[in-house]
Backbone as a chain_set.jsonl record, in Angstrom:
{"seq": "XXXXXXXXXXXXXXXXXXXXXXXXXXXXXXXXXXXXXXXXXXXXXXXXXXXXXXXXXXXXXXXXXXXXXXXXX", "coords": {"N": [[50.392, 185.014, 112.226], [48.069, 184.227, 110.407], [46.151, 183.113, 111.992], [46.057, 185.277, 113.512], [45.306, 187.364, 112.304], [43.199, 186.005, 111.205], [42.788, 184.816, 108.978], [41.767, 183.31, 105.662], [43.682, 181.711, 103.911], [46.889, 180.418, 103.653], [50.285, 181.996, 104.959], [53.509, 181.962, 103.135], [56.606, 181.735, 105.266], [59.827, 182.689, 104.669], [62.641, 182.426, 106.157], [64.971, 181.284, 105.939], [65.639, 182.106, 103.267], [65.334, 180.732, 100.95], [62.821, 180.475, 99.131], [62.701, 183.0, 98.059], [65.151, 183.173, 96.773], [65.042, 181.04, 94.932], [62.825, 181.411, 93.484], [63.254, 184.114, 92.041], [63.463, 186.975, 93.026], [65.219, 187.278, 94.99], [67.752, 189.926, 95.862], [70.238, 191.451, 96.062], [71.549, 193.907, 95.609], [70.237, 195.314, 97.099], [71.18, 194.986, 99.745], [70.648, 191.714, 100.501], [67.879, 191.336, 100.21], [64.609, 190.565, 100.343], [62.681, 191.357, 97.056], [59.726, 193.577, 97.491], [57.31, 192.036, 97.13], [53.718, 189.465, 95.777], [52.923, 186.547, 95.887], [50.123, 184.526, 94.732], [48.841, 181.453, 94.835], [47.073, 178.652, 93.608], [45.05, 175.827, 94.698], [45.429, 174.062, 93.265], [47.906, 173.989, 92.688], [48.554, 175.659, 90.685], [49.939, 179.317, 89.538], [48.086, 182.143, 90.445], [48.647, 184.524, 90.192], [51.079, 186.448, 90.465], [53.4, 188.998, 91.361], [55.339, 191.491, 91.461], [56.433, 194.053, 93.045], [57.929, 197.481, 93.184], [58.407, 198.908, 95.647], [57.4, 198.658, 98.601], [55.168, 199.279, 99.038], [53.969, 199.566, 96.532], [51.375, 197.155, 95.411], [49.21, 194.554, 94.142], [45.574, 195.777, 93.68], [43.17, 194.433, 96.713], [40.725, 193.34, 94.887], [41.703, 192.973, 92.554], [44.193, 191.054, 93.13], [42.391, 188.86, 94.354], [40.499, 188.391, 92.465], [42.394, 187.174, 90.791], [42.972, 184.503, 91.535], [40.233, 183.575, 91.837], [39.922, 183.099, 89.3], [39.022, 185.216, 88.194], [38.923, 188.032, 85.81]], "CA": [[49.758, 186.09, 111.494], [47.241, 183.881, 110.04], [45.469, 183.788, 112.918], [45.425, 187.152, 114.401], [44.204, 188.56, 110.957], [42.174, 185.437, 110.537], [42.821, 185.056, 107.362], [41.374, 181.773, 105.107], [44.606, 181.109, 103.057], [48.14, 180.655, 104.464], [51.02, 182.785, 104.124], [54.577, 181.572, 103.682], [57.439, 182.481, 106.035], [61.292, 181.819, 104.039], [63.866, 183.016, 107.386], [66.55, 180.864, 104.877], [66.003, 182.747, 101.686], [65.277, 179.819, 100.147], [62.195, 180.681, 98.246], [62.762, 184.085, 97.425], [66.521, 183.067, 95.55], [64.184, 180.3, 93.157], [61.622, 182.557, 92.294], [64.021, 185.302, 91.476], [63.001, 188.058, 93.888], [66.278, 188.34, 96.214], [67.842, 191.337, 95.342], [71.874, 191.527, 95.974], [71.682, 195.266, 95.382], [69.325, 195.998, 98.656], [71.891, 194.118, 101.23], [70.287, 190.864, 100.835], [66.493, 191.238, 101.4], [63.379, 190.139, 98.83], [62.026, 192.3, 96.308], [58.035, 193.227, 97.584], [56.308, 190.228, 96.432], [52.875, 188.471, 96.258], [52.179, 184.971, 94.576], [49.112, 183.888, 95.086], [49.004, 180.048, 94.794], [45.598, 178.385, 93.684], [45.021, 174.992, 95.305], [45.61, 173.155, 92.546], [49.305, 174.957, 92.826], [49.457, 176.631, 89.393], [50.359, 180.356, 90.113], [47.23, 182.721, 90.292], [49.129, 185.956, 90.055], [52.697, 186.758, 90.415], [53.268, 190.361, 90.85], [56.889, 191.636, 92.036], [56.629, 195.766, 92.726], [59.13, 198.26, 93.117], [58.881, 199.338, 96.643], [56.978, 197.843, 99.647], [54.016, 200.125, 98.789], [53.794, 198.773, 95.458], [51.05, 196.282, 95.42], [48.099, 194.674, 93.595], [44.354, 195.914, 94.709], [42.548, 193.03, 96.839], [39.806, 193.164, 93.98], [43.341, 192.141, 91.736], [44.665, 189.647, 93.833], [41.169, 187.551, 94.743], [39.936, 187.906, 91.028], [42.814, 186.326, 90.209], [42.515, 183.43, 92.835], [38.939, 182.835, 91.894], [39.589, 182.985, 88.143], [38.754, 186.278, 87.043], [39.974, 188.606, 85.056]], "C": [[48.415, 185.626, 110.924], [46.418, 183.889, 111.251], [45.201, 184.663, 113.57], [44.785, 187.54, 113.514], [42.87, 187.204, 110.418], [41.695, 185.023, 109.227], [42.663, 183.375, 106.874], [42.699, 181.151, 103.911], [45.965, 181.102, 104.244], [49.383, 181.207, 103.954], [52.51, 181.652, 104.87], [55.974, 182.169, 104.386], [59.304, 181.732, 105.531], [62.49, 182.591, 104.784], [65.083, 182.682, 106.344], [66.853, 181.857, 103.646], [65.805, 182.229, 100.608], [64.282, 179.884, 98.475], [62.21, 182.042, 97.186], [63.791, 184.356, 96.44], [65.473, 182.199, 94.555], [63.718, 180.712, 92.94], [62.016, 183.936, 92.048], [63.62, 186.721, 91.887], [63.867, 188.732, 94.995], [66.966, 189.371, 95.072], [69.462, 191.392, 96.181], [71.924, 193.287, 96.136], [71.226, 196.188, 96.73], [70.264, 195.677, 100.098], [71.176, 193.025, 101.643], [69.132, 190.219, 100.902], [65.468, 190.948, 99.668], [62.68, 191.379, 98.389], [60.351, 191.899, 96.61], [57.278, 192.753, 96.422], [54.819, 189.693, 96.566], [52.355, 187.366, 95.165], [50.951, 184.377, 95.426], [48.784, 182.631, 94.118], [47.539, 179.272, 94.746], [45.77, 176.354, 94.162], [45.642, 174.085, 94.349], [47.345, 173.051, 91.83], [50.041, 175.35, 91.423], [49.238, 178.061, 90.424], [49.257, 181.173, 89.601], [47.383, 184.337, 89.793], [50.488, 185.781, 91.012], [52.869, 188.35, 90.206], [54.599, 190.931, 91.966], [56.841, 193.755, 92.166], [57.975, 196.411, 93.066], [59.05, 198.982, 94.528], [57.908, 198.323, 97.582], [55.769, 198.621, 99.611], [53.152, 200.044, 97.499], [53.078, 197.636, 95.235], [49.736, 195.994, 94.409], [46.537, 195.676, 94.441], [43.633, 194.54, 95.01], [41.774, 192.698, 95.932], [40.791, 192.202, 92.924], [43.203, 190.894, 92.383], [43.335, 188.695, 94.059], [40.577, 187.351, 93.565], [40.844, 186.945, 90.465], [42.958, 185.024, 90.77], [41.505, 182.493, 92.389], [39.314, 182.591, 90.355], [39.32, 184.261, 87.406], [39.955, 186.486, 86.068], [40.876, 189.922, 85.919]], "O": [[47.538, 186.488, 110.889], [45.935, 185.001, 111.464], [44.153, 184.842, 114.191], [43.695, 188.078, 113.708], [41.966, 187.353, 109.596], [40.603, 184.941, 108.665], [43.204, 182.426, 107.442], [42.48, 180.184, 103.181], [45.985, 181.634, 105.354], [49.692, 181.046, 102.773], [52.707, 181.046, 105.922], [56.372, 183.22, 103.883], [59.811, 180.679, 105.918], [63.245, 183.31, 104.13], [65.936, 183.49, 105.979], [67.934, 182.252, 103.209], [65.941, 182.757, 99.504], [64.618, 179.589, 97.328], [61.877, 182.117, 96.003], [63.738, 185.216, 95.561], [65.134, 182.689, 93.478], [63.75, 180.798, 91.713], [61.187, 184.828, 91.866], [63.468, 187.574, 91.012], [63.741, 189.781, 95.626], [66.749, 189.512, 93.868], [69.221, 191.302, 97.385], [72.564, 193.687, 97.109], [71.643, 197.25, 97.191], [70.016, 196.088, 101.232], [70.894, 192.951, 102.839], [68.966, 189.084, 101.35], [65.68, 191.11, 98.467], [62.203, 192.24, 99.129], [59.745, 190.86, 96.344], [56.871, 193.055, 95.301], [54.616, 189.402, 97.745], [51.705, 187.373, 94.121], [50.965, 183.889, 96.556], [48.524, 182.737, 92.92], [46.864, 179.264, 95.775], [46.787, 175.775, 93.778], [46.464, 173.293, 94.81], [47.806, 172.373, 90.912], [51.218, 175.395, 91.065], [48.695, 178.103, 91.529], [49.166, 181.152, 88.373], [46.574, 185.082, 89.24], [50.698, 185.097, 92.014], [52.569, 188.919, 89.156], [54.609, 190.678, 93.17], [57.258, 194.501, 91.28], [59.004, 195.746, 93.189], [59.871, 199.899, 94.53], [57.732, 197.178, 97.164], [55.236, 198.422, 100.702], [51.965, 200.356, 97.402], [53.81, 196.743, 94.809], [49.194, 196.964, 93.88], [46.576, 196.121, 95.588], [43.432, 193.675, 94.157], [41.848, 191.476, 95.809], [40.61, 191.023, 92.62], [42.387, 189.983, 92.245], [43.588, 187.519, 93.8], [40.07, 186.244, 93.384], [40.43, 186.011, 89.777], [43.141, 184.299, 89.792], [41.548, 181.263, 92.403], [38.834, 181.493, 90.073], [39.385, 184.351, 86.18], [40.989, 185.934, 85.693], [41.812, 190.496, 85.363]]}, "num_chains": 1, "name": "protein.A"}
């Protein structure tokens, strides 16, 4: 995916479940599956934004998510 969309960060792929049970995002109630998620991870690997919505349509705006990346507000 990173390469087809070309994209300059990398996204992670958890088939086990692994990450989505420690950072408290599986969901028991759905039949198993992760609550729509995006952490964006700054190099220095504190957490840039953490934002958990309520459906799969539910998300920050990119202006959101990359301000918080770079530092904004």
């Amino acid at each position: 995916m990173v390469a087809k969309l070309l994209l300059p960060f990398s996204l992670l792929s958890d088939p086990a479940g692994s990450v989505i049970k420690a950072w408290d995002v599986w969901t028991d109630s759905e039949g198993g599956i992760a609550k729509p998620s995006i952490f964006a991870i700054r190099r220095d690997g504190s957490i840039a934004l953490a934002y958990i919505g309520r459906d799969f349509a539910d998300r920050p705006s990119d202006e959101e998510l990359f301000n918080s990346i770079r530092g904004g507000d």
